[in-house]
N, CA, C and O of each residue as an XYZ file, in Angstrom:
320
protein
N       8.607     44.741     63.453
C       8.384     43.348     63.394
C       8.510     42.795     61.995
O       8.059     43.212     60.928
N       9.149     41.884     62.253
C       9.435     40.747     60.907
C       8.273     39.813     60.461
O       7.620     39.144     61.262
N       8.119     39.819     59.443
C       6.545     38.999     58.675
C       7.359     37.799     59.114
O       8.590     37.795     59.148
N       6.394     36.534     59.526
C       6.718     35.085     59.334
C       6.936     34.606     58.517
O       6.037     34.529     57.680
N       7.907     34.141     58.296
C       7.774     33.035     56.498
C       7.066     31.751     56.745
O       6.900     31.078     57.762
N       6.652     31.599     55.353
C       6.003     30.318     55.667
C       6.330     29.839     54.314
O       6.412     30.445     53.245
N       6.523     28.420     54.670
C       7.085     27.140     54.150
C       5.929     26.659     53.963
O       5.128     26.376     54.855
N       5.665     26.458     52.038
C       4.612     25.275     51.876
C       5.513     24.233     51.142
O       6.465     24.201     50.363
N       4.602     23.318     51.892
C       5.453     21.746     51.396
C       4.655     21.425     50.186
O       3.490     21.821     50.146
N       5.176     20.720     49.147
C       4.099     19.940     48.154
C       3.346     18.759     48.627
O       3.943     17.918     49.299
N       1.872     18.585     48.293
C       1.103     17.373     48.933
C       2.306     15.792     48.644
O       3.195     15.341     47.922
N       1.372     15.494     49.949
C       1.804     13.769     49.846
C       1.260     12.810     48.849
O       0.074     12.893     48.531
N       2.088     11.845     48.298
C       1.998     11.425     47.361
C       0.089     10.666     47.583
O      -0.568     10.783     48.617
N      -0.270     10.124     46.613
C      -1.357      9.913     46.905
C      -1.405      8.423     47.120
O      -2.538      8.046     47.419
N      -0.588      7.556     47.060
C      -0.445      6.336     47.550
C      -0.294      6.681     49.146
O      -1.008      6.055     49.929
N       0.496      7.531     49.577
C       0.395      7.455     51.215
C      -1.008      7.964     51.721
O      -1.218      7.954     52.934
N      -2.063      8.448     50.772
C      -2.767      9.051     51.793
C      -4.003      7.434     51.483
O      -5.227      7.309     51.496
N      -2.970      6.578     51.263
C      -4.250      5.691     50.754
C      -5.504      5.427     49.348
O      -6.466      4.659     49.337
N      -5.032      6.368     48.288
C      -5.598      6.157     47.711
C      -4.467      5.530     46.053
O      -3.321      5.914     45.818
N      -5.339      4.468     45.140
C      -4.541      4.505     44.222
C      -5.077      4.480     43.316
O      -6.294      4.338     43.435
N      -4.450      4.614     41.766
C      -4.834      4.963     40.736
C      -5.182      3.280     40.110
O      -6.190      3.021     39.451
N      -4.338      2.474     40.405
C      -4.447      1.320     39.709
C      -6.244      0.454     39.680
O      -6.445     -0.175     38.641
N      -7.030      0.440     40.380
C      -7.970      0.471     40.476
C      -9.101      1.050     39.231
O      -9.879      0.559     38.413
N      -8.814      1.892     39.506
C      -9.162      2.886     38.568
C      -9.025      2.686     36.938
O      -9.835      2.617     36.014
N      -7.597      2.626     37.050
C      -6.851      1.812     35.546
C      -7.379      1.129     35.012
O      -7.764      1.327     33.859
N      -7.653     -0.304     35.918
C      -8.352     -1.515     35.538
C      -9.393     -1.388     35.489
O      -9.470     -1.240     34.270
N     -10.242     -1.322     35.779
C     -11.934     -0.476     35.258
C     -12.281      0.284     34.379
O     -13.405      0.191     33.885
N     -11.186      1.421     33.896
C     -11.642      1.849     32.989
C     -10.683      1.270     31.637
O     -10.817      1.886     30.580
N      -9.811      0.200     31.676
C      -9.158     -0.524     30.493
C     -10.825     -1.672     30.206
O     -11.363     -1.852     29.114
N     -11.215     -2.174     31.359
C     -12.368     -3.262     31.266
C     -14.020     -2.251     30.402
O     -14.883     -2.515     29.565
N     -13.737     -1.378     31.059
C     -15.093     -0.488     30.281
C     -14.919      0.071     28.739
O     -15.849      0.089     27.933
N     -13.228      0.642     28.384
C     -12.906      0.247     27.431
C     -12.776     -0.753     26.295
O     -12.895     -0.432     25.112
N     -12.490     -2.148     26.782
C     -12.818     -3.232     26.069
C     -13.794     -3.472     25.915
O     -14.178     -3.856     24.810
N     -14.838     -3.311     27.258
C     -16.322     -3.638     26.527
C     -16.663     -3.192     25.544
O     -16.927     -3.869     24.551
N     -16.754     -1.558     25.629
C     -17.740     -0.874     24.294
C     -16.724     -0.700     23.302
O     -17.078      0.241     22.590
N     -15.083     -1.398     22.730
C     -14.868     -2.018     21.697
C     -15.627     -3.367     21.397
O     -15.996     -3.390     20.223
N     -15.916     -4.317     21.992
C     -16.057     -4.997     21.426
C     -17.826     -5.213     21.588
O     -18.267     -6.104     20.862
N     -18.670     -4.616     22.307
C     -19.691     -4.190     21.384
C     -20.223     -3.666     20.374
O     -21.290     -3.891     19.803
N     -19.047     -2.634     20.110
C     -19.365     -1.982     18.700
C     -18.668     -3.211     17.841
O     -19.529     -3.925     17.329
N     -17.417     -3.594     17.584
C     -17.584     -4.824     16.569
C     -18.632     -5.728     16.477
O     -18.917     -6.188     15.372
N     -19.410     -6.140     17.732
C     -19.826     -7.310     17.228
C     -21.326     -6.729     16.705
O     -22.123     -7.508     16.181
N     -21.683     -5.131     16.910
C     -22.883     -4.424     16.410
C     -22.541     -4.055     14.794
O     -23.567     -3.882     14.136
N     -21.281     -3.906     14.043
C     -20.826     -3.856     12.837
C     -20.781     -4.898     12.465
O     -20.748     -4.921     11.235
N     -20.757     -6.013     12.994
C     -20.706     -7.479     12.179
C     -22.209     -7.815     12.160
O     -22.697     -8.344     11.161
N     -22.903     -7.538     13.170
C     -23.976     -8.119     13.079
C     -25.378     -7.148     11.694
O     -26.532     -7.370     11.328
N     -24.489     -6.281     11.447
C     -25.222     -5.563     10.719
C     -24.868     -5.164      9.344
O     -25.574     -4.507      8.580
N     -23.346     -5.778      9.056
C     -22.703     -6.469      7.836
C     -23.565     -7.562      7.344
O     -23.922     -7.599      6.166
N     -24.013     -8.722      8.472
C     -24.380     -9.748      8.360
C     -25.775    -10.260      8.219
O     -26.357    -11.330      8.391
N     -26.037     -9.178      7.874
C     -27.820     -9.264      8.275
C     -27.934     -9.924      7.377
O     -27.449     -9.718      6.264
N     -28.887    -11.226      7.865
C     -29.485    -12.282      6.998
C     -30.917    -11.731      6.492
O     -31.776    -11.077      7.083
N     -30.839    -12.346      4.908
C     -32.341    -11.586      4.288
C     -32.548    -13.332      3.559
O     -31.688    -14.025      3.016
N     -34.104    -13.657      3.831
C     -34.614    -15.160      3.095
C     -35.705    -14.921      2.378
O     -36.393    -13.900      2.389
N     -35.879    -16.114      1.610
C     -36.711    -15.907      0.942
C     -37.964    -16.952      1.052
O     -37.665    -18.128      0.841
N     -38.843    -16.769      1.247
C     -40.100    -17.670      1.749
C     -40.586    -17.631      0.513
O     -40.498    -16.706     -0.294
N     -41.390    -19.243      0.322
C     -41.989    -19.492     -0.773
C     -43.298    -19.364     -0.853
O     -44.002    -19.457     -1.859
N     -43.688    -19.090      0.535
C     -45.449    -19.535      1.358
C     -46.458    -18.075      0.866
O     -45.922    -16.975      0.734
N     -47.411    -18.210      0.719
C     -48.225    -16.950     -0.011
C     -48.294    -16.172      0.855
O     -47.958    -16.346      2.027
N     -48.778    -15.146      0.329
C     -48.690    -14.093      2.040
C     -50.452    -14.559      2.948
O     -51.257    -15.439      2.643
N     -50.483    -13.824      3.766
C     -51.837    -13.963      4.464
C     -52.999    -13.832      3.774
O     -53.830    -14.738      3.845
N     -53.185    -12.957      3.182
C     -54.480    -12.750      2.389
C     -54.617    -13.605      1.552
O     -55.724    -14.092      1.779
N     -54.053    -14.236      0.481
C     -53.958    -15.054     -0.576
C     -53.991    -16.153     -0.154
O     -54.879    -16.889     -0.585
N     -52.922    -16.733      0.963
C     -53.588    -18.687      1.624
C     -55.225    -18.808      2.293
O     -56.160    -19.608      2.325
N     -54.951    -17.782      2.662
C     -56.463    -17.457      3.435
C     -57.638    -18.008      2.128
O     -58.418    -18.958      2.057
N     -57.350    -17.087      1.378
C     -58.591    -17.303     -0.073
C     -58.319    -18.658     -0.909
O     -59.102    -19.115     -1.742
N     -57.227    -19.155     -0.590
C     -57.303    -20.695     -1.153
C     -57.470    -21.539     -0.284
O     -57.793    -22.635     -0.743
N     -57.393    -21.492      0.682
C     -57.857    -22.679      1.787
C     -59.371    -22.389      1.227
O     -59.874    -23.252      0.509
N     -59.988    -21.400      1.481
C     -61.377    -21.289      1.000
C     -61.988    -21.862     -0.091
O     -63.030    -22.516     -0.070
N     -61.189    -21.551     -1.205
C     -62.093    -22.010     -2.460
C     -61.488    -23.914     -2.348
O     -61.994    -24.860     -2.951
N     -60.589    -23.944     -1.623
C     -60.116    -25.848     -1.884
C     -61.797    -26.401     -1.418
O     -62.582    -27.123     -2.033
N     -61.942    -25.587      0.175
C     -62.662    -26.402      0.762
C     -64.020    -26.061      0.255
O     -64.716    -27.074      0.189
N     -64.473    -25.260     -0.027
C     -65.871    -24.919     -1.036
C     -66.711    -25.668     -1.754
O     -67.886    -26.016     -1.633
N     -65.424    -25.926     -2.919
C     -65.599    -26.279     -3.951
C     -66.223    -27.664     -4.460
O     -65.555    -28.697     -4.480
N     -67.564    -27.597     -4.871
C     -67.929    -29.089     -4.848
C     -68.255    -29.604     -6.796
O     -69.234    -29.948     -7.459
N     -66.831    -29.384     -7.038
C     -66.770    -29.913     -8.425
C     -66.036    -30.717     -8.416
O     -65.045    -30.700     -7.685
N     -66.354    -31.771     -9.334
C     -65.609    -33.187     -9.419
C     -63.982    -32.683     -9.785
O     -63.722    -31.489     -9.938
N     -63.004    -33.694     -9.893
C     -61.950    -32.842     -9.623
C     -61.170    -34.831    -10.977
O     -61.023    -36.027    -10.723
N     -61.010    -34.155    -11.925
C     -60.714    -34.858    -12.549
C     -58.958    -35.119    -12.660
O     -58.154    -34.190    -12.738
N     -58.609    -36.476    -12.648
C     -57.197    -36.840    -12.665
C     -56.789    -37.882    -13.332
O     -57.396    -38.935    -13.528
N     -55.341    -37.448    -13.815
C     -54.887    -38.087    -15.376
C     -54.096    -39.130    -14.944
O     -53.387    -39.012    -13.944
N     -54.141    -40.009    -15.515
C     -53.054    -40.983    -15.023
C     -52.174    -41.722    -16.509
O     -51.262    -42.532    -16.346
C-alpha cells in the first residue's frame, strides 16, 4: 500500500475570514498620537513652570502684626 499524499493549502487571506487589520491601524495611529502629544504638552508645561513672587509676610509674622496694630494703646503721632 501507497501512503496518501496530502496537500496543504496556505490559510485564507484574513480579510475573507472577516477579519481586518485596518481597524486596528486606526487605533493604534490614535493611541499613538495621544501619548505624543501628552508628552509635549507635559515638557512644555514643565519648561514653563511659572515661579512669583509675593510681597505679603508669611503667616507667622502678619499674624504678630495684626496683634501689636490692634494692642497698642499709644498715641500714634503724624507729620504733616
Amino acid at each position: 500500500m501507497r501512503p496518501k499524499r496530502v496537500i496543504s493549502l496556505p490559510p485564507p487571506p484574513l480579510h475573507i475570514l472577516g477579519f481586518s487589520f485596518f481597524p486596528l491601524g486606526v487605533i493604534a495611529a490614535v493611541f499613538i498620537t495621544l501619548v505624543i502629544a501628552v508628552a509635549l504638552i507635559s515638557v512644555y508645561l514643565y519648561k514653563h513652570k511659572g515661579s512669583y513672587i509675593t510681597n505679603e509676610l508669611p503667616e507667622d509674622e502678619s499674624s504678630k502684626a495684626l496683634q501689636t496694630e490692634e494692642g497698642s494703646s499709644e498715641k500714634q503721632e503724624y507729620m504733616m
